[in-house]
LUMMARBA-998304 format. One record per residue: x, y, z of N, C-alpha, C in turn; residue number from 1; residue in one letter. Coordinates in steps of 0.2 Angstrom, whole numbers. Layout:
BEGIN
PT      nu      nv      nw     cau     cav     caw      cu      cv      cw   tifi   rolum
PT       X       Y       Z       X       Y       Z       X       Y       Z    NUM       A
...
END
This chain:
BEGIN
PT      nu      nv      nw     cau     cav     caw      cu      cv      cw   tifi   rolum
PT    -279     552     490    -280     553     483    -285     548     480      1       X
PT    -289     549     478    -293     544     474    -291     538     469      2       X
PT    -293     534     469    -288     531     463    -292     531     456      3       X
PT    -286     531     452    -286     530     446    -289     525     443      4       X
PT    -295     525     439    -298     518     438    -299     523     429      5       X
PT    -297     517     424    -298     518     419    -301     512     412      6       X
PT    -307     512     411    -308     505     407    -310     506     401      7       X
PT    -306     512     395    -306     514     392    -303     508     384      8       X
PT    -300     505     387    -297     500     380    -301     493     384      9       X
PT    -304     490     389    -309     487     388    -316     487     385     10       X
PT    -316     494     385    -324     498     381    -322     498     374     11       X
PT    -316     500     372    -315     499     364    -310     495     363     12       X
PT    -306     492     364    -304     487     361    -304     479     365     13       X
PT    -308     480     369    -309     472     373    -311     464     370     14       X
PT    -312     465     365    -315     460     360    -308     461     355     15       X
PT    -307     466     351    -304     465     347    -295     465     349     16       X
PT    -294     468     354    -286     465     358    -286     467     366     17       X
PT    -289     459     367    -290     462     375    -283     462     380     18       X
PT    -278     459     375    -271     461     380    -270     467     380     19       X
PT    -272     471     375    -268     476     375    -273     481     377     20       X
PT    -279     480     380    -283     482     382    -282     482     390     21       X
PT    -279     475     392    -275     476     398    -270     481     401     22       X
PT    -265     478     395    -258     483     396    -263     491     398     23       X
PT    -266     493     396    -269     498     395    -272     501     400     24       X
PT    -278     496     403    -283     497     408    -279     497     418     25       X
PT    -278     492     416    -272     487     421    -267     489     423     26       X
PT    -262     491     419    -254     491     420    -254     498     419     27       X
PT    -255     503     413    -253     509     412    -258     513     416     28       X
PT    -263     512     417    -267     516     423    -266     512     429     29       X
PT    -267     507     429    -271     503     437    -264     504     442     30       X
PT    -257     503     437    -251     502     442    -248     507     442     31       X
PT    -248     510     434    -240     516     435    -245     522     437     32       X
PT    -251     523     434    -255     531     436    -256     531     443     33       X
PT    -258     525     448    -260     526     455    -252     525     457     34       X
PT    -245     526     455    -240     524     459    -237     530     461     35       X
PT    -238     530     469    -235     538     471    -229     540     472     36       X
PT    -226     538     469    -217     540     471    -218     547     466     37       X
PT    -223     548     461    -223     555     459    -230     559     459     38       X
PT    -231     564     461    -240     564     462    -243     566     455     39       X
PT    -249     565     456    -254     565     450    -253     571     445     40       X
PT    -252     577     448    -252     583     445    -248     583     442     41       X
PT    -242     582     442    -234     580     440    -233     575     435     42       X
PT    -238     572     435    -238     565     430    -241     566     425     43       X
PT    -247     572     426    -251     573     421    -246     578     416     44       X
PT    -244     583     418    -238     586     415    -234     586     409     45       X
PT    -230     578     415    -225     575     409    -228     572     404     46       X
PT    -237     567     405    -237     567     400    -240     571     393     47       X
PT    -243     577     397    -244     581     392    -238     583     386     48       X
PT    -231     585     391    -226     586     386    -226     579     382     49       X
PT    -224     573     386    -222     568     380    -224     568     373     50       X
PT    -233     569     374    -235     567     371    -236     576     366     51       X
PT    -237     578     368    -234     585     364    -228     585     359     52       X
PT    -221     582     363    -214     582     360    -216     577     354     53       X
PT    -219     571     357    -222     566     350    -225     569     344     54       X
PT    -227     574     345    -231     575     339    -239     571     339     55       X
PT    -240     569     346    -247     566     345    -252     573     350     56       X
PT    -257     576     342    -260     582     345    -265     579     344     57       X
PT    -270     575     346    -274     571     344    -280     571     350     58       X
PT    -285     567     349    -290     568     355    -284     566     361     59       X
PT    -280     560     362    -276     560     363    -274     563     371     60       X
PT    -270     567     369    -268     573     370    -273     579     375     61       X
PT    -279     580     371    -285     584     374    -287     579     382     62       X
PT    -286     573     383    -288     570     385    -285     571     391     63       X
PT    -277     570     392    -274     570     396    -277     578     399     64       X
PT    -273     586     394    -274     591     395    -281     592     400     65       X
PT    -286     587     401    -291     587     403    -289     584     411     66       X
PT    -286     579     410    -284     577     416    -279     580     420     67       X
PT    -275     585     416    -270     589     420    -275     595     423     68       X
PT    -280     597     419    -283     601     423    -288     598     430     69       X
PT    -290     592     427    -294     592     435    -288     586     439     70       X
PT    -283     591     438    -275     586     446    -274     593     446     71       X
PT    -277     599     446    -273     607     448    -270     609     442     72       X
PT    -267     608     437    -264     612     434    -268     620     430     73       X
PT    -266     625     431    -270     630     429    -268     632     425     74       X
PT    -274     639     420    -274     640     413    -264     642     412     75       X
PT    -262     648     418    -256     650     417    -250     644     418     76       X
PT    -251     641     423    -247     635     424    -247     631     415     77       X
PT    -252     629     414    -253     624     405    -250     628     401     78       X
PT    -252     634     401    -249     641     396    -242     642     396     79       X
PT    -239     641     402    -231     642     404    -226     635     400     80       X
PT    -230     628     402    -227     622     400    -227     625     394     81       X
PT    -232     623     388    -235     622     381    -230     627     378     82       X
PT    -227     632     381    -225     639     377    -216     634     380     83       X
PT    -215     633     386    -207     630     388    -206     623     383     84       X
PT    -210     621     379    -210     616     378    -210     617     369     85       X
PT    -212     623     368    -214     623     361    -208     626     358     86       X
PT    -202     627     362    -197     630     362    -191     624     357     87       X
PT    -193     618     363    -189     611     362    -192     608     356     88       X
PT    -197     606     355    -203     602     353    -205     605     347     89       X
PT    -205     610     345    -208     615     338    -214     620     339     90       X
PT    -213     625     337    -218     630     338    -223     628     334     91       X
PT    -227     626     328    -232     623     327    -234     618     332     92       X
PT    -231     614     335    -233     609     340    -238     616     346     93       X
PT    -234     617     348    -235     623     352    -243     625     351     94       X
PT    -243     630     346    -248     632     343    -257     627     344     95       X
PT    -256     620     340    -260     615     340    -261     612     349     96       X
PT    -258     613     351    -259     611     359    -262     617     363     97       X
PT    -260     624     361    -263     630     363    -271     630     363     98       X
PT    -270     627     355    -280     626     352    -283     621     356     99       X
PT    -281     617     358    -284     610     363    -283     613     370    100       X
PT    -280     617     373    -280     617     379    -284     624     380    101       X
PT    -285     629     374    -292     633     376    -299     630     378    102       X
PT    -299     625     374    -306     624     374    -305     620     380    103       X
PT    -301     615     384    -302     613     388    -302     616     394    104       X
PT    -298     623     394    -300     627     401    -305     634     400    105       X
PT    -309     631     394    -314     635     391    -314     642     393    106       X
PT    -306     644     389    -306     650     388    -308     654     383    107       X
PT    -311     661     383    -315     666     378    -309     669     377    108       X
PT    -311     675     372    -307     678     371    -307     685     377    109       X
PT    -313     684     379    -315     690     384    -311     690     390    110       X
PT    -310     680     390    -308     679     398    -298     682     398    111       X
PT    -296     682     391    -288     685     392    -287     693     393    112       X
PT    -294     696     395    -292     704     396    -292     705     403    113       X
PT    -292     699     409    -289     700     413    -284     696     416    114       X
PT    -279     696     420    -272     691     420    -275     688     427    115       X
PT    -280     691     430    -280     688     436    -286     685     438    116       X
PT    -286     677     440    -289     672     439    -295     675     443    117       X
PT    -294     677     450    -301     681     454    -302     685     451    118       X
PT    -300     692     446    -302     694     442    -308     692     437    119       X
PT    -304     688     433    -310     684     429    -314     680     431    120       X
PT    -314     679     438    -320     674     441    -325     680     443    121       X
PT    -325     685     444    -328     692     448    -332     694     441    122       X
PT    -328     695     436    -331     697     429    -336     692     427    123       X
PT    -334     688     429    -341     683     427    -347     683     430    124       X
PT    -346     684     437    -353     686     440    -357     691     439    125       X
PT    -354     694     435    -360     701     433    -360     702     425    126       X
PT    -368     704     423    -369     705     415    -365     713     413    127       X
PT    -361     716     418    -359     722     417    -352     722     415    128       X
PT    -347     725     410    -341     724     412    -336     727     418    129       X
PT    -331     726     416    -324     730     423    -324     734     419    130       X
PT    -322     737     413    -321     742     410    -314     743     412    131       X
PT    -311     752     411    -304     753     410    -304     754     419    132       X
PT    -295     754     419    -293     757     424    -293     764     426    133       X
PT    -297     766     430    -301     770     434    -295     777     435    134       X
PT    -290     778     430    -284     782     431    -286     790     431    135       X
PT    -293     792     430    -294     799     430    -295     801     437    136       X
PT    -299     794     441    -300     797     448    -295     792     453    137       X
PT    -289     790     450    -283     784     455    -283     789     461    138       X
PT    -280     796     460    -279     799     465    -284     801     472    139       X
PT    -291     797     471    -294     796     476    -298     791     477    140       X
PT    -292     786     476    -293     780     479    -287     776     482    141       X
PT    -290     772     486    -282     769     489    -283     760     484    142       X
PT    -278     760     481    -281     755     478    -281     753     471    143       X
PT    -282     750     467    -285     748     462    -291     750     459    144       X
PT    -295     754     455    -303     753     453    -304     755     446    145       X
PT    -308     753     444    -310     752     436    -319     755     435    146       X
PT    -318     756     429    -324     764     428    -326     760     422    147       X
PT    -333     757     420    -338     756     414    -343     761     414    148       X
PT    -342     765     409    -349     768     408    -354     763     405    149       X
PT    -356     764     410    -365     761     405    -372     765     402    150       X
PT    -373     771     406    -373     777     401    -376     783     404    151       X
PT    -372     787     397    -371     792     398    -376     799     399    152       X
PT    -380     797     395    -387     805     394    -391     799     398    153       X
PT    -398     807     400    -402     807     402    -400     806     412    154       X
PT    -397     801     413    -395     799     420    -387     795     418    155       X
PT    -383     796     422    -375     796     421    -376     788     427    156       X
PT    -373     783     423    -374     777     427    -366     773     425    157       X
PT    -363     771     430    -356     766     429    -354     763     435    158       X
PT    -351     757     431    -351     752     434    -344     754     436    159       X
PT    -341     754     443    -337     754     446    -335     748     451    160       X
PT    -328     746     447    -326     741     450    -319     741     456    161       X
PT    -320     737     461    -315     739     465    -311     733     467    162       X
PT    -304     734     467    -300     727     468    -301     726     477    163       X
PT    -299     720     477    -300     719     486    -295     723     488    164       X
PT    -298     727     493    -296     731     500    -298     737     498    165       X
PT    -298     739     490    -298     745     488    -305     750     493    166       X
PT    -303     756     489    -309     761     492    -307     767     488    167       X
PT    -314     770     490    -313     778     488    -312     783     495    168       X
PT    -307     789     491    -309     794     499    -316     794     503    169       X
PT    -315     797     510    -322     801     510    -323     806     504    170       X
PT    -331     808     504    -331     813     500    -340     816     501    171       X
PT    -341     821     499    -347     823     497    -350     825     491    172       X
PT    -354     824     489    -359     824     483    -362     832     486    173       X
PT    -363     837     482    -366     842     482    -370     846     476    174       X
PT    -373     848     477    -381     850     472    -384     856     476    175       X
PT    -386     862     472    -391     867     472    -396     864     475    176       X
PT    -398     860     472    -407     859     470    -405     851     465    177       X
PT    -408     844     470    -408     838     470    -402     835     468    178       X
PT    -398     830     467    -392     829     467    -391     822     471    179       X
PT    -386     821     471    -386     815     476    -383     807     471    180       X
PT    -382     802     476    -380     797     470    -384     791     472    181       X
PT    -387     785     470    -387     780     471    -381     775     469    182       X
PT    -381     767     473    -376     765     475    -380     758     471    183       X
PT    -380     752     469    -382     745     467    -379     741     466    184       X
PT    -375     735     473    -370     730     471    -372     727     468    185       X
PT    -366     725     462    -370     720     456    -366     713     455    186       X
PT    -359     713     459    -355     708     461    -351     710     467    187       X
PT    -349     704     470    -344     705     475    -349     707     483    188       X
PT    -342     709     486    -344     710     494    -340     717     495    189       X
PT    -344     722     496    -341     729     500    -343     731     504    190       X
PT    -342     740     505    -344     743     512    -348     749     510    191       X
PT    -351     754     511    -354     761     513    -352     762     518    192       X
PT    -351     769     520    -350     772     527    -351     778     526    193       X
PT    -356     779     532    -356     788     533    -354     790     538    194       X
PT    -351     796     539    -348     797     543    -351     800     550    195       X
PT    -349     795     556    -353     795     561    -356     789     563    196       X
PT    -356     785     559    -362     778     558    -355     771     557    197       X
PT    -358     769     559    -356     761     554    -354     759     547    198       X
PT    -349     754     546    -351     751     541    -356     748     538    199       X
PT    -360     750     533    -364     743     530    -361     741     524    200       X
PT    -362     732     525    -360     728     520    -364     726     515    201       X
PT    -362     727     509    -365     728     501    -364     721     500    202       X
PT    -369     718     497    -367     713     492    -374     712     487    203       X
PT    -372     709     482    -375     709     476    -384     709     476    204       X
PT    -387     716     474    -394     718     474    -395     724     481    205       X
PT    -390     724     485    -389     728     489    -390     738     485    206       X
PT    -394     741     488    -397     747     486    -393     754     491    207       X
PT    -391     758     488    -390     764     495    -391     769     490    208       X
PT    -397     775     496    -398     780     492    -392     785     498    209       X
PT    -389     790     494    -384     796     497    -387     800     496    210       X
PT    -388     804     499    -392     811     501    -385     817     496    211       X
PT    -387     822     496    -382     827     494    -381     831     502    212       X
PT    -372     833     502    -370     833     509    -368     830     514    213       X
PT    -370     823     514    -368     818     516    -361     817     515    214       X
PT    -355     816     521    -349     811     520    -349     807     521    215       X
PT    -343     805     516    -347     794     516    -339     793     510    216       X
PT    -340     787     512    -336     782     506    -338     775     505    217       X
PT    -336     772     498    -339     765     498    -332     763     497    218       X
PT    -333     756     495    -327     750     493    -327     743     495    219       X
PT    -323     742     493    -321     732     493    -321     731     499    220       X
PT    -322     726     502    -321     720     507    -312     719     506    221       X
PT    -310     716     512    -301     716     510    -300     708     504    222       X
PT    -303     704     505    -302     697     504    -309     697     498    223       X
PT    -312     702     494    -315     702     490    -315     708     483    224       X
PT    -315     706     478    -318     709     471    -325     713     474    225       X
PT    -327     719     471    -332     723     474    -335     726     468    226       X
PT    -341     726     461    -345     730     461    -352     736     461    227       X
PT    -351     741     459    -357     744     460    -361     747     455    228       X
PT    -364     747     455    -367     755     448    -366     759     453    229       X
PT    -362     765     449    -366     770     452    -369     777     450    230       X
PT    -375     778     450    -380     781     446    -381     788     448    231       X
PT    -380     795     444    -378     801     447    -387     803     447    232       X
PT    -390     805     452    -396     809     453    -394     815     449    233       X
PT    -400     819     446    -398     822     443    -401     831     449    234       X
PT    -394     835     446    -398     839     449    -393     846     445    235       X
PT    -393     853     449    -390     858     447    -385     860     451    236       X
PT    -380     861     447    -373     863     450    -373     859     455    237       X
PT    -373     852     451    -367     847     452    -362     847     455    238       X
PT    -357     843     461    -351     842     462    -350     838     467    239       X
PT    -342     836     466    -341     831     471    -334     834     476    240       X
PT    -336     833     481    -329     835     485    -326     830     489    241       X
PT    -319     828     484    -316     825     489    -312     826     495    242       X
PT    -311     822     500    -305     825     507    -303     819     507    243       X
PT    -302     816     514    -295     814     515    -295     804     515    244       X
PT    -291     801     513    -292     795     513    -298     791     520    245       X
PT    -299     786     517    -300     781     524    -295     780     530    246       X
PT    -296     778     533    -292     777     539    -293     768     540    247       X
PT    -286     762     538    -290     755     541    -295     757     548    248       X
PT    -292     759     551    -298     758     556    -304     760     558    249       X
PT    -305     765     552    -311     768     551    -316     762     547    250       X
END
């Protein structure tokens, strides 16, 4: 672990109380902060509560909050403490620690509409959103997937998002007369497959054009978030036919 090196009460109080600029610099960081009978993440904790329990919600405070975040503490870990603490400590305490610990794990209001950290790392990499959960077509997916219209007239275009491992069935696109889908990763890592062929792995700027008639399926990588546009060709008498799941070993 690196140590703690801190020269904060010599930078401002060295001239005007340099013992107590010691005790400070020297004894309260140099000895007890690098002392490992407890580890750093742990120490940064406690003091976040003390100083919470005290009533000091001051730069303070944001300070430490900053330092519990970079010794591993995370947004739901802070958010768990701050709330178990606000319990003992007073609900306004709570509150006022709440507001200094968003801005220090620089959360939006956008970033609370997903509970999962990879989640909201995945939404970040693309200007498109996840949209709702994907409940009209769950039944032909294995999985988790989420459906953003992006739009509707003219050419039907949506951002379909897929949890890791997820997928859709096989299935077929079919049309009278033109028809077919295009595919465009816009974050993450997934698959295409036609049947007969290989897997091809999609990741972001990755293009596939599907013919009408073709069986195929897309989806996630196991170990990653996956999206795509995917943009309906237009054609006459439209439709999709789904069959049977993926197979892992497909």
């Amino acid at each position: 672990m690196d140590k703690i090196v801190q020269t904060a009460g010599k930078n401002q109080l060295g001239e005007f109380a340099p013992e107590f600029a010691h005790y400070n610099d020297d004894i309260l960081f140099g000895e007890n902060w690098n002392n490992q009978d407890i580890d750093t993440k742990t120490r940064s904790i406690i003091t976040v509560v003390a100083l919470m329990s005290s009533g000091i919600l001051d730069s303070s405070i944001k300070y430490h909050l900053q330092n519990a975040k970079d010794h591993g503490v995370t947004r739901r870990e802070i958010a768990a403490i701050i709330t178990h603490v606000a319990f003992y400590a007073g609900w306004p305490k709570g509150w006022a620690v709440f507001n200094l610990a968003k801005e220090v794990w620089n959360v939006k209001e956008e970033d609370l509409l997903y509970e999962d950290e990879a989640m909201r790392a995945h939404a970040k990499e693309m200007i498109f959103p996840i949209g709702e959960p994907n409940d009209g077509f769950a039944q032909y997916f294995s999985g988790k997937s989420y459906l953003a219209p992006i739009s509707k007239s003219q050419v039907g275009i949506f951002n379909v998002t897929f949890e890791p491992g997820c997928r859709n069935n096989w299935h077929i696109h079919h049309a009278s007369k033109g028809g077919g889908q295009i595919l465009i990763c816009v974050a993450g890592k997934g698959y295409y497959q036609e049947w007969g062929k290989k897997a091809i792995e999609m990741k972001p700027g990755d293009c596939i054009n599907i013919p009408v008639g073709v069986k195929h399926w897309h989806g996630a990588a196991p170990d990653c978030w996956f999206s795509h546009l995917a943009i309906e060709v237009p054609g006459e008498n439209s439709s999709n036919e789904w069959l049977e799941p993926v197979k892992d070993e497909q």
